[in-house]
N, C-alpha and C positions, 0 to 999 in steps of 0.2 A: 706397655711398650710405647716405642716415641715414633711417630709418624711427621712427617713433614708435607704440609699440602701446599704446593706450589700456585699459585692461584686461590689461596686461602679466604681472601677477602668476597671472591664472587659469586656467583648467582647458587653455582652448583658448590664451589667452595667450602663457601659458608656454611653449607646444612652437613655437608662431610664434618666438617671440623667439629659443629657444633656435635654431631651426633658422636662421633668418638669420645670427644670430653664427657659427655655424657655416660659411656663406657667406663671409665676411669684411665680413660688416655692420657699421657703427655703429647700434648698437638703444639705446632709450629704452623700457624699463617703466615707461610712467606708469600710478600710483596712487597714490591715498592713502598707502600702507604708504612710499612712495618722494617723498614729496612733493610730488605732481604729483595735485591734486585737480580733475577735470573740472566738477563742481559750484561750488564759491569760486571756481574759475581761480587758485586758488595755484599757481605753477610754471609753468603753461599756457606763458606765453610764451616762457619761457628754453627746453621740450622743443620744442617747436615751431621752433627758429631754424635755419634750416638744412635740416630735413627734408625729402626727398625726397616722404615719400607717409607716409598715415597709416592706421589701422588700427584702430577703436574694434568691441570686444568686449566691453565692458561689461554690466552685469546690472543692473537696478534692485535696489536694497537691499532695496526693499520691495514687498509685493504688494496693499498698499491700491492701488486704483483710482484716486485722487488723488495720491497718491506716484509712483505710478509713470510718471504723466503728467509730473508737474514734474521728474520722476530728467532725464526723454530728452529733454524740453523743454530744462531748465537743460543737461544735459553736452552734446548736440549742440550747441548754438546758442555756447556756450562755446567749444566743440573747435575749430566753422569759422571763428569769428571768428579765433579765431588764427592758424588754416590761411592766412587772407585775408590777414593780416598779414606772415608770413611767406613768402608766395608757393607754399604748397605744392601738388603739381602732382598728389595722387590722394588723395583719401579714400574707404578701404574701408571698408564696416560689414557688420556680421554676422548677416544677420536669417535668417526664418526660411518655409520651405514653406509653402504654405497657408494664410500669414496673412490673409491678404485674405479666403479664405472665412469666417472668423471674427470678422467685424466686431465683435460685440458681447462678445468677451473683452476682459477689462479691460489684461491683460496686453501683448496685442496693440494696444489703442488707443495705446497707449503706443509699441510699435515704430513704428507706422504713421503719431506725427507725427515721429519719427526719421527715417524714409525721405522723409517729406515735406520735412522740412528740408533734407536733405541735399540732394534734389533739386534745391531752390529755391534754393540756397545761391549758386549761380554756380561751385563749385570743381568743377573734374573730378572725377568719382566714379564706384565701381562699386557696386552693392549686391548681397552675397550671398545668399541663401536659401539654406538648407542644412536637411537631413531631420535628426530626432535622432540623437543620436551612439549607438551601441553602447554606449560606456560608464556611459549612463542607463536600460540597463535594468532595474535592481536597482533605481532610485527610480521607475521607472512600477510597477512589480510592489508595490512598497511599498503607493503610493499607492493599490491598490487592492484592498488586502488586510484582511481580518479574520478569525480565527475560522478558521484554517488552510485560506482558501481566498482569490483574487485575480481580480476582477471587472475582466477588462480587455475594453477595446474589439476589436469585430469590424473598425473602420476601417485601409486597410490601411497599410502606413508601406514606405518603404527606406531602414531606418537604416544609420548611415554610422560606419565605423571612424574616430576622433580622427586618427588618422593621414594617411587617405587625406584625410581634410579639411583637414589643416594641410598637407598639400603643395598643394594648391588652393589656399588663401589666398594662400600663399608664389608662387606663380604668378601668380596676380592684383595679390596686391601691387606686385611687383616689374615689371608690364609697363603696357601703356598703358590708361588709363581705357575703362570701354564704354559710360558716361554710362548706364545701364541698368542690368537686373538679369539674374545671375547665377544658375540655378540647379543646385546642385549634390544629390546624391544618392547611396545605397547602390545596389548593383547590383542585388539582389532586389526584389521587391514584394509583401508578403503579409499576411494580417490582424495586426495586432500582438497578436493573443492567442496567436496561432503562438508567433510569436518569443519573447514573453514564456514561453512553455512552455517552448521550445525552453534558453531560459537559465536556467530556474530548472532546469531536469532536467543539464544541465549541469555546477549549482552544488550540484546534491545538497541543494537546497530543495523539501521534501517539500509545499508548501505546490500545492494543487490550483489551477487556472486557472479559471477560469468563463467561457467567451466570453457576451461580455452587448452586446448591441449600443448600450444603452441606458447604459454605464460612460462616468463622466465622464472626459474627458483634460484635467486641468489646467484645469477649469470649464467645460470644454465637451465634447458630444457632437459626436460625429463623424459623419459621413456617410462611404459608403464609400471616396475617393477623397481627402476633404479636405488628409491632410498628404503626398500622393504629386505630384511636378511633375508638370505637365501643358506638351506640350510640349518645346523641348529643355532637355537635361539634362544636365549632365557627371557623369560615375558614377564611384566610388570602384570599385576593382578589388577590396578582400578583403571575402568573404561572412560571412555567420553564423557560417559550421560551420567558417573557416578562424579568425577570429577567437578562436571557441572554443577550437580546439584548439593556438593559439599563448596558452594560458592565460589567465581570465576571473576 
């Protein structure tokens, strides 16, 4: 079958793509870098022709509040129209836990007319939620650091190994629409000043934790539960401490 990954070139992308080729897929990395811009719709139609199911993982470029509305506005509204054209029979996207608690993050305004779209689009689709990935913990730690110490939220999270999450996608992809939403998760559930500990001690980052209930995550404060599914949940199988120790 032919799949099209929208966001093909990145983080999460790339291990999708790679992993279906691997299958004996026909894969399409559309971006920009590849000629296939979701924004213009230069290329759109030609990756789309044929395609089984679709897969948009894309980022806003920007994190202006107005940018990032018109990023998921323009590239969704683009991506289905051509989906419509070409008969294509699933579009996945990649969103995120807890959004909806978060109305008034800018970031999220933006995801949430993405899911709307998609929704209302008429094309069979699944929508993922998924926890943050393991491999973002060095840029939350970042994010909240000065002065050799790191002011992260008491909110709790189960982040999710890249991996156990790209076999999810790859499963979803590949099988039949849920017209719903999907969410997927880390096996644990603990404060993320934990975990943030836990990998900076790890990484031999001498840099102190501070659990502060009141640290911003990405423009917002958290509430205890906000980015943990509620409800059912498919869990990735590898932990913190396994992850760790298969090298960080």
């Amino acid at each position: 079958m032919k799949f099209v990954i929208v966001g093909g070139t990145g983080f999460i992308g790339s291990r999708v793509v790679a992993k279906l080729v691997a299958a004996g897929h026909e894969v399409v990395a559309a971006a920009p870098s590849n000629g296939i811009n979701t924004v213009t719709g230069e290329g759109l139609d030609e990756a789309m022709a044929g395609a089984h199911a679709v897969l948009d993982v894309t980022n806003s470029p920007t994190f202006d509040p107005q940018g990032v509305l018109d990023f998921f506005h323009k590239s969704t509204s683009n991506q289905l129209a051509a989906e419509k054209e070409a008969h294509v029979r699933h579009h996945v996207v990649l969103s995120i836990v807890g959004m909806e608690k978060l109305p008034d993050n800018a970031y999220l305004k933006g995801k949430a007319v993405q899911e709307n779209l998609v929704e209302g689009s008429g094309v069979p689709f699944t929508i993922i939620r998924a926890t943050q990935f393991m491999e973002y913990l060095g840029t939350i730690a970042d994010q909240g650091g000065k002065d050799g110490e790191s002011h992260i939220s008491t909110g709790n999270v189960q982040v999710i190994a890249a991996s156990d999450l790209v076999d999810a996608i790859v499963d979803v992809l590949t099988g039949d629409a849920a017209n719903g939403v999907i969410q997927i998760a880390g096996p644990e559930r603990e404060p993320m000043s934990d975990v943030v500990a836990r990998y900076l001690k790890a990484k031999g980052d001498t840099r102190k934790v501070v659990a502060d209930a009141d640290a911003i995550y990405f423009g917002s404060r958290l509430e205890t539960n906000t980015l943990v599914p509620e409800g059912k949940a498919r869990l990735g199988h590898t932990t913190l401490s396994e992850w760790i120790a298969n090298g960080v």
